[in-house]
VOROVEX-205104 format. One record per atom (N, C-alpha, C): residue number from 1; residue in one letter; atom name; x, y, z. Coordinates in steps of 0.05 Angstrom, whole numbers, plus 32768, in hexadecimal, padded with zeros to 4 digits. Layout:
<nodes>
> NUM a CA X Y Z
...
</nodes>
This chain:
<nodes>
> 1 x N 799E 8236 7E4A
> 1 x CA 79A3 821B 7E3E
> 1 x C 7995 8219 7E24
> 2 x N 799C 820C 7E15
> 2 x CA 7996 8209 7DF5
> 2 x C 797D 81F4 7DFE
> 3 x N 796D 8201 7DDF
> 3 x CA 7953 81E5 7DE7
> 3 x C 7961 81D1 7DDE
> 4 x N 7956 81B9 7DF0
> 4 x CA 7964 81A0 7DEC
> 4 x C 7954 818D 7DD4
> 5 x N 7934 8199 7DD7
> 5 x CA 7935 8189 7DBD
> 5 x C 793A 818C 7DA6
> 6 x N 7949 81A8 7DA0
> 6 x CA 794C 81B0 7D81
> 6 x C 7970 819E 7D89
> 7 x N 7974 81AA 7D92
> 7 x CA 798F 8190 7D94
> 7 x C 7995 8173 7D88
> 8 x N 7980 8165 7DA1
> 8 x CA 797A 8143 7D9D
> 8 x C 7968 8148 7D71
> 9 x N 7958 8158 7D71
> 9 x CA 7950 8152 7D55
> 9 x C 796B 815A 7D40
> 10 x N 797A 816E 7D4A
> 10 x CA 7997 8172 7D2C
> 10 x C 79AA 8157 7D33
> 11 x N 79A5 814A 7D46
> 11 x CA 79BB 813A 7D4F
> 11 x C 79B0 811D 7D42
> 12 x N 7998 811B 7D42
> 12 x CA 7985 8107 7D31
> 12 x C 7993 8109 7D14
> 13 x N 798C 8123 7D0B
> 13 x CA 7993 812A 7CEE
> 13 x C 79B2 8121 7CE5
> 14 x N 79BF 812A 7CF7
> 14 x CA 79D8 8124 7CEE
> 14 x C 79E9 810A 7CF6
> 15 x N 79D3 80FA 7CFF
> 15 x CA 79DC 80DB 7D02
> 15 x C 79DE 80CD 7CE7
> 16 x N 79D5 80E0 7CCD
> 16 x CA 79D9 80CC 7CB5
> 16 x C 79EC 80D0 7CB0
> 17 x N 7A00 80E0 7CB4
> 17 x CA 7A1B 80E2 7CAB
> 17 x C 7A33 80D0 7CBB
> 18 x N 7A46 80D4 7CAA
> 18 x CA 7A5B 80B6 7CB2
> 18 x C 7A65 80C4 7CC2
> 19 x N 7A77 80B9 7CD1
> 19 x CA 7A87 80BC 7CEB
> 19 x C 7A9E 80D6 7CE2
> 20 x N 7AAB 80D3 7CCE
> 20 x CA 7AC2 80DE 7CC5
> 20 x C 7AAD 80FC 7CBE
> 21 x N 7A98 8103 7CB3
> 21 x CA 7A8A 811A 7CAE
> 21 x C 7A80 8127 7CC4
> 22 x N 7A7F 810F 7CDF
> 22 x CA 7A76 8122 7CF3
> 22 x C 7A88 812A 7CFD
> 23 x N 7AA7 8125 7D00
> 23 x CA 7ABF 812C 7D0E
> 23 x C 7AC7 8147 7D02
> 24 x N 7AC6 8147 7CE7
> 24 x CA 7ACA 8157 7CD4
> 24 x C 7AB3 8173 7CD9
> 25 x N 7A9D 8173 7CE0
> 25 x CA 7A8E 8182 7CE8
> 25 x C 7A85 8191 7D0A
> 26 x N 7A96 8178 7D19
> 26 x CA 7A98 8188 7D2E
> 26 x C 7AB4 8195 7D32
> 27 x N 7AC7 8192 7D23
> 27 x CA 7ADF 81A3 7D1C
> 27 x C 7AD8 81BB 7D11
> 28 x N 7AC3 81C3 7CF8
> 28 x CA 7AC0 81D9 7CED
> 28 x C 7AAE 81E7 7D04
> 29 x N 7A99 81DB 7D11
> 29 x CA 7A8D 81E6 7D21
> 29 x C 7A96 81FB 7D32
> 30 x N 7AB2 81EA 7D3F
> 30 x CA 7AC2 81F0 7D55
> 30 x C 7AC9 820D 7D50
> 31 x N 7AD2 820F 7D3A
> 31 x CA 7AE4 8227 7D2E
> 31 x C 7AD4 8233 7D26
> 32 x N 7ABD 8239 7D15
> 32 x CA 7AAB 8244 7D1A
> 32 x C 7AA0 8252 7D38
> 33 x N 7A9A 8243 7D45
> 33 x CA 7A8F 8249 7D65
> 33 x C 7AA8 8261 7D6F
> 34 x N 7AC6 8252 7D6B
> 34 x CA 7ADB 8264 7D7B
> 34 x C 7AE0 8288 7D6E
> 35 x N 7ACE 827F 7D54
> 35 x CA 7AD5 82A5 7D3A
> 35 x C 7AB9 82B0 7D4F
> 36 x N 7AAD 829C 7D52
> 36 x CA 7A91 82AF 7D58
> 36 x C 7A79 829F 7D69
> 37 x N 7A86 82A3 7D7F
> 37 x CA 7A68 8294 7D9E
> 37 x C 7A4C 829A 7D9C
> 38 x N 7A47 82AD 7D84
> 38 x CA 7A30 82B0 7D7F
> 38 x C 7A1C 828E 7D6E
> 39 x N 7A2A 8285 7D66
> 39 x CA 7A28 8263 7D58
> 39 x C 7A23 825F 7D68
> 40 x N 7A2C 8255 7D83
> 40 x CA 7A2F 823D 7D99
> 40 x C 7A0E 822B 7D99
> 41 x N 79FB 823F 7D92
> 41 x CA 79E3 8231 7D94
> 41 x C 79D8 822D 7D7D
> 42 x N 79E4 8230 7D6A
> 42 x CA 79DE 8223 7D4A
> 42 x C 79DE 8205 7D47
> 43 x N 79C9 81FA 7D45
> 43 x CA 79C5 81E1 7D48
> 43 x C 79CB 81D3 7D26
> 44 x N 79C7 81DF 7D19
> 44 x CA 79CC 81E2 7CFB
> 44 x C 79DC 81ED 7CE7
> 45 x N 79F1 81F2 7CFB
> 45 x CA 7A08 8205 7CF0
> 45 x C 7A14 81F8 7CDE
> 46 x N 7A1F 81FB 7CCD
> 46 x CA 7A30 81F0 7CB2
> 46 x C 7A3D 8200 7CA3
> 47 x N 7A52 8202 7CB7
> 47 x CA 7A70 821B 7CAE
> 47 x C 7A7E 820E 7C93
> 48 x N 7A8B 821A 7C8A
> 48 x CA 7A91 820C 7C67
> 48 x C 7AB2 8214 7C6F
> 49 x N 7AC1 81FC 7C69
> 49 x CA 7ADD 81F7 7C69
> 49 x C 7AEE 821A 7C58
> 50 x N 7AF6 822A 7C64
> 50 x CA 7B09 823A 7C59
> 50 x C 7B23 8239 7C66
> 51 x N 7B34 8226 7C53
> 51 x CA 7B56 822C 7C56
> 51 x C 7B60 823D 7C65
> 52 x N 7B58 825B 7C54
> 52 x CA 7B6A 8270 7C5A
> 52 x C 7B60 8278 7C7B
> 53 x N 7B49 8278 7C79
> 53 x CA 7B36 827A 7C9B
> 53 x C 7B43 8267 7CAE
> 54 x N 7B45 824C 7CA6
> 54 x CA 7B36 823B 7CBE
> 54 x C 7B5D 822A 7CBE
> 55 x N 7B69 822B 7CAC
> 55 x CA 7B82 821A 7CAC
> 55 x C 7B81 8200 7C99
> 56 x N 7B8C 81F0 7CA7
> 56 x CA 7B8F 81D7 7C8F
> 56 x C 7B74 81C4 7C9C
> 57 x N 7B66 81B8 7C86
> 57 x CA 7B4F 81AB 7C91
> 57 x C 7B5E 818C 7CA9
> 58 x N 7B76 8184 7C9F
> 58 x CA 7B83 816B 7CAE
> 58 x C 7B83 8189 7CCB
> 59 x N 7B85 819F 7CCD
> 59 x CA 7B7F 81A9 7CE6
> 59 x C 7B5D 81A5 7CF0
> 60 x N 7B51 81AF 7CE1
> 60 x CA 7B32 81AC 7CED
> 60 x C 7B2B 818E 7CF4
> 61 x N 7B30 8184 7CDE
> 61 x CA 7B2B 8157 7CE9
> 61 x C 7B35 815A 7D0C
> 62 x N 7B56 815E 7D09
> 62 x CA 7B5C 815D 7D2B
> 62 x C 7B53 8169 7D38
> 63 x N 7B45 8182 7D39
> 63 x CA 7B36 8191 7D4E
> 63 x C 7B1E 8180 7D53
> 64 x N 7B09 8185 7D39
> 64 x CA 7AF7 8168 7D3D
> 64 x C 7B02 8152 7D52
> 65 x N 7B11 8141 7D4D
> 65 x CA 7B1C 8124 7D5C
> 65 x C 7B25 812E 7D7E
> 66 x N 7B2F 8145 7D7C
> 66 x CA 7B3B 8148 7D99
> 66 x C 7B1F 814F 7DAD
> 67 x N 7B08 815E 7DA0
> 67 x CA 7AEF 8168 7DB2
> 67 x C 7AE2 814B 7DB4
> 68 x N 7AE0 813F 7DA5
> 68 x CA 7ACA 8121 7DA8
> 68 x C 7ADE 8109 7DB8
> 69 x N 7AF6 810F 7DBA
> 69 x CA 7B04 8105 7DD4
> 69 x C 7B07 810C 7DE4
> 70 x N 7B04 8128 7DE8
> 70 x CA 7AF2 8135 7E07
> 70 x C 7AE2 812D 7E11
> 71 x N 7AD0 8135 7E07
> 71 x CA 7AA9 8132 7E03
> 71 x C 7AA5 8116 7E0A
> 72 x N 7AB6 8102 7E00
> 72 x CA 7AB4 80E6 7DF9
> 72 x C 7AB7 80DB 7E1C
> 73 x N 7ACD 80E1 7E21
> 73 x CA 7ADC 80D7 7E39
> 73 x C 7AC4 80E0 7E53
> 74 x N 7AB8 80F7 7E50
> 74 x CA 7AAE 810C 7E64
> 74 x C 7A97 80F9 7E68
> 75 x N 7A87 80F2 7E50
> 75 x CA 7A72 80D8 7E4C
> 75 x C 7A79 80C4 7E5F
> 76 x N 7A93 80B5 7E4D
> 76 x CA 7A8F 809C 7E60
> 76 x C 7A90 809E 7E7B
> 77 x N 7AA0 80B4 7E85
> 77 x CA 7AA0 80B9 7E9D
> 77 x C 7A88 80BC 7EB1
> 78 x N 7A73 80C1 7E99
> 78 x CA 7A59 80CA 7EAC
> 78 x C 7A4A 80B0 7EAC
> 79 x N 7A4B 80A2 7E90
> 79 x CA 7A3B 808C 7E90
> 79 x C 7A45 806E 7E9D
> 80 x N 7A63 8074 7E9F
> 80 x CA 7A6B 8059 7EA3
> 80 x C 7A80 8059 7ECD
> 81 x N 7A77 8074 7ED2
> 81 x CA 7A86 807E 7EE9
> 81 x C 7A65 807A 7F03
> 82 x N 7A70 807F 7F18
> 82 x CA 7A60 8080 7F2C
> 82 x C 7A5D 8092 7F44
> 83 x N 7A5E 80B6 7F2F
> 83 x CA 7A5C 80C8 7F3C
> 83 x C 7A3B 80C2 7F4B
> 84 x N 7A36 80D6 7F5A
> 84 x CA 7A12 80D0 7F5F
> 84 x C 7A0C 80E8 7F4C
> 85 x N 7A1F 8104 7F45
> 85 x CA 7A12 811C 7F39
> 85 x C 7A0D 810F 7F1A
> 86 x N 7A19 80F1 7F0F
> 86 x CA 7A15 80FC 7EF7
> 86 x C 79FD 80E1 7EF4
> 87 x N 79F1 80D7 7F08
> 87 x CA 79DA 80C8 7F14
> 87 x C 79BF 80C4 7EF9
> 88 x N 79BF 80DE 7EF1
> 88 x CA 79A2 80E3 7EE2
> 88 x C 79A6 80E0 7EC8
> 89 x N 79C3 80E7 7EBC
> 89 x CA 79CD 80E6 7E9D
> 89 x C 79CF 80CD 7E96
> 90 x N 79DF 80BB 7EAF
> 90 x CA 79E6 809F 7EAA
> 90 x C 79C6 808B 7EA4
> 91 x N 79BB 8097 7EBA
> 91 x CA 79A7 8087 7EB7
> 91 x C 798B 808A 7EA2
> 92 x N 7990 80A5 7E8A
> 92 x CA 7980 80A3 7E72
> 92 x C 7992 8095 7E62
> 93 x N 79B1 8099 7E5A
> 93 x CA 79BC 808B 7E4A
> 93 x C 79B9 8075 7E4C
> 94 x N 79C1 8064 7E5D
> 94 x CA 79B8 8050 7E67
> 94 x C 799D 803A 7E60
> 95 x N 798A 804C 7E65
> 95 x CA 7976 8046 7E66
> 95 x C 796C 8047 7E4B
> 96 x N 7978 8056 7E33
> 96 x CA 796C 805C 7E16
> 96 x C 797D 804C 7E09
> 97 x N 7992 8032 7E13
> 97 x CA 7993 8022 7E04
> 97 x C 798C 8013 7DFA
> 98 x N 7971 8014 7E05
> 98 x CA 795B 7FF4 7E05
> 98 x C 7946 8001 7DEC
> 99 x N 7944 8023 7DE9
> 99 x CA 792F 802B 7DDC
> 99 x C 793B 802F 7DB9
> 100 x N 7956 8032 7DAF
> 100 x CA 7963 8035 7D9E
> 100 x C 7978 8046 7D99
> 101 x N 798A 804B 7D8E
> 101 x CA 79A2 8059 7D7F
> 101 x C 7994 8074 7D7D
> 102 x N 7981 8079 7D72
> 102 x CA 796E 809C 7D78
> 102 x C 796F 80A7 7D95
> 103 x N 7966 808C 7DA7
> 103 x CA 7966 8095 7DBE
> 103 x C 797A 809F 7DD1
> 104 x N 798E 808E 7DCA
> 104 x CA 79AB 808D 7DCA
> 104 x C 79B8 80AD 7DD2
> 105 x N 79B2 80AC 7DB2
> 105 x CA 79B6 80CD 7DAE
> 105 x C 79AE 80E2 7DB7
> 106 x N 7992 80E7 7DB7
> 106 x CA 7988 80F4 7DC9
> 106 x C 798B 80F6 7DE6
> 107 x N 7994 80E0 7DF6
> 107 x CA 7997 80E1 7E08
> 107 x C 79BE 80E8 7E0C
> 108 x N 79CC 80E1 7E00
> 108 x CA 79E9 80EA 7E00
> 108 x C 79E3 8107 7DF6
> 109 x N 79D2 8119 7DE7
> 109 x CA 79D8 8135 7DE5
> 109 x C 79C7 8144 7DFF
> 110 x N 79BC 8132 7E07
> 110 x CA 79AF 8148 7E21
> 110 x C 79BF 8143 7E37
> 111 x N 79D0 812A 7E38
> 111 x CA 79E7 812F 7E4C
> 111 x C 7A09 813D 7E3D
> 112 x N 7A07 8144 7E2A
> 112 x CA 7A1A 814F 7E1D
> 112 x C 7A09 8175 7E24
> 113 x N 79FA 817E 7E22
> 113 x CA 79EE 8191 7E2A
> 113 x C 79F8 819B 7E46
> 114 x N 79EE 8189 7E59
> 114 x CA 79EA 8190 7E75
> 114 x C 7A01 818E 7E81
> 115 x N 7A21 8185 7E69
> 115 x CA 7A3D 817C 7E6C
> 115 x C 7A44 819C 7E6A
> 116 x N 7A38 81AD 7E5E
> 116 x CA 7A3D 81C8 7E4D
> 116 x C 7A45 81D1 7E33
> 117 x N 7A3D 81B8 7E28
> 117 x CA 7A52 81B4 7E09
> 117 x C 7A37 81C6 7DFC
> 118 x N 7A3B 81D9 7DEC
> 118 x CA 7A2E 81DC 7DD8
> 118 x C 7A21 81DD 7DCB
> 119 x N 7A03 81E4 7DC4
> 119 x CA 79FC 81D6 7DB7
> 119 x C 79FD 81CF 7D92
> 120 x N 7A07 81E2 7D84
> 120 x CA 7A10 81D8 7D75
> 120 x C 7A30 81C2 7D6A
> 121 x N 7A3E 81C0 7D89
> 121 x CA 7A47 81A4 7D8A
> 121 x C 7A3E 8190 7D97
> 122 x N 7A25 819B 7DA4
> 122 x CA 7A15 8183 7DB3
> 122 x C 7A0F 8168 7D9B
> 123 x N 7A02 817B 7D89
> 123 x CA 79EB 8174 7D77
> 123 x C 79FD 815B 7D68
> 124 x N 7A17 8167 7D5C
> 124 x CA 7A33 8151 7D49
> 124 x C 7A3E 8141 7D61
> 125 x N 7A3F 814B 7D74
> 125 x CA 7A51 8135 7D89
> 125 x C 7A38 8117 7D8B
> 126 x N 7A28 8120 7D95
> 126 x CA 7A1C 810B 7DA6
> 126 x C 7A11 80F5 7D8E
> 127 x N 7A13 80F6 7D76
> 127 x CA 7A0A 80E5 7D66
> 127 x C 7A24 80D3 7D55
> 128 x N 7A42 80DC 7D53
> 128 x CA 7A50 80D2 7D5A
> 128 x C 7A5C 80CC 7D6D
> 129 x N 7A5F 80CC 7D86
> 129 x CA 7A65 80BD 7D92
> 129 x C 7A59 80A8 7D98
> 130 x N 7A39 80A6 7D99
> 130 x CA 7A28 8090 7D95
> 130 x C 7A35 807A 7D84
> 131 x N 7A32 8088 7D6A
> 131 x CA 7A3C 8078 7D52
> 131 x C 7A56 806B 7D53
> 132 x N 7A70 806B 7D6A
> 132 x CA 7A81 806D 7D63
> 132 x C 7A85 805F 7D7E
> 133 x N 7A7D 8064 7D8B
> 133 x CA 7A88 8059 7D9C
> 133 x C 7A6D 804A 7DB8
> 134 x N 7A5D 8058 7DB6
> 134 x CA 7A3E 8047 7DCC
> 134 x C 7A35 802A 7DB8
> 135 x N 7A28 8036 7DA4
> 135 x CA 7A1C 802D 7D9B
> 135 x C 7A1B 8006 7D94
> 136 x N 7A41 8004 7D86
> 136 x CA 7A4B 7FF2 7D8F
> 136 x C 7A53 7FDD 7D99
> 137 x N 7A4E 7FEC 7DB4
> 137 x CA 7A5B 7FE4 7DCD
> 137 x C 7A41 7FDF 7DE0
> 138 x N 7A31 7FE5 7DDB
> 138 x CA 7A0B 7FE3 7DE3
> 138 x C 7A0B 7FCD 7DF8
> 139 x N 7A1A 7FB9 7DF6
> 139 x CA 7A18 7F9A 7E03
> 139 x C 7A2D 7F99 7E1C
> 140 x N 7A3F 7FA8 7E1A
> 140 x CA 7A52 7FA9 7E2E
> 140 x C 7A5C 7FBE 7E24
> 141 x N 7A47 7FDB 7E2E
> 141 x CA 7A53 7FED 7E34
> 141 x C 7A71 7FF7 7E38
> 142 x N 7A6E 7FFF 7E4E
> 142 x CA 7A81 8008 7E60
> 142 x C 7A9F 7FF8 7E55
> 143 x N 7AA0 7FE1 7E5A
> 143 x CA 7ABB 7FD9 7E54
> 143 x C 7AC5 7FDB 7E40
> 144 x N 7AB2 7FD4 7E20
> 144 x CA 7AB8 7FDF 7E0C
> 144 x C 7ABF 7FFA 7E06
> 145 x N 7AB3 8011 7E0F
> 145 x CA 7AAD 8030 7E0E
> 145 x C 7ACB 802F 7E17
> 146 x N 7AD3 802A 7E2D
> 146 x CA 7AF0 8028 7E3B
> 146 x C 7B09 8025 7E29
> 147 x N 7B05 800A 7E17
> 147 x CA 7B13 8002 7E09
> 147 x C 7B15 8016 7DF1
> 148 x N 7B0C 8019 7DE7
> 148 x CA 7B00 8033 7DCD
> 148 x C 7B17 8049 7DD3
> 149 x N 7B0B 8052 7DEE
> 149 x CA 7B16 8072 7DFA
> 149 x C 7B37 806F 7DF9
> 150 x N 7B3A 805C 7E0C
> 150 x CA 7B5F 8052 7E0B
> 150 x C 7B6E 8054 7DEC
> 151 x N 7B5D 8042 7DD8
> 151 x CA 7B64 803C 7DC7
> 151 x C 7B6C 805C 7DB2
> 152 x N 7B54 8071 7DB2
> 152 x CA 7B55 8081 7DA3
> 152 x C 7B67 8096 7DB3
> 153 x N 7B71 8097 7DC1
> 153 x CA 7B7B 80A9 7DD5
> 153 x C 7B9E 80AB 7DCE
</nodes>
């Protein structure tokens, strides 16, 4: 398993970027990761857009969008469902709403971890989806997060 706190700290880092740069970066990621699994634990990876390599970038944006509506869904499922296995994820997320948007994050990439995602898509996922869709919705969770998922789907 990847250390989790070099994770939760690139996932910090890359909360300054806008929503559309992190979609865009866990798209290049992706394709990166699929040329070469040797990445998967690059927490700092920053693959550079080639055409002739990678296709049309309106391809990489949708790869981006289709993994963070995986990833996305798999979340609410854990945080807003009432498995008992996913008992311990629900209840840091949960619980790091009260501490801030950092915490947030950190706590959505160590259950994005223990999901098996990656960690260099741990690190871009879990700070947008925060941004995009928890963070938000902070006050009424769950139903909001619901609404979101339907909507982008």
């Amino acid at each position: 398993m990847p250390d989790t706190s070099a994770v939760v700290a690139a996932a910090d880092k890359l909360a300054k970027r806008d929503e559309a740069a992190l979609e865009l970066l866990i798209g290049l990621r992706a394709d990166a990761i699929e040329k070469d699994p040797s990445l998967a634990d690059d927490v700092n990876l920053e693959p550079h857009y080639e055409e002739s390599l990678m296709g049309t970038l309106d391809d990489i944006k949708s790869l981006g969008r289709r993994i963070v509506n995986r990833w996305n869904k798999e979340l609410h499922d854990i945080v807003c469902g009432n498995e008992k296995t996913d008992k311990t994820d629900r209840q840091a997320i949960l619980a790091s709403l009260n501490l801030g948007e950092a915490a947030v994050i950190a706590a959505v990439a160590t259950a994005l971890l223990s999901l098996g995602v990656v960690a260099a898509l741990a690190a871009v996922l879990a700070p947008l989806i925060v941004k995009r869709f928890i963070w938000p919705a902070k006050d009424e969770l769950c139903g909001a997060w619901g609404d979101a998922l339907h909507a982008s789907a």
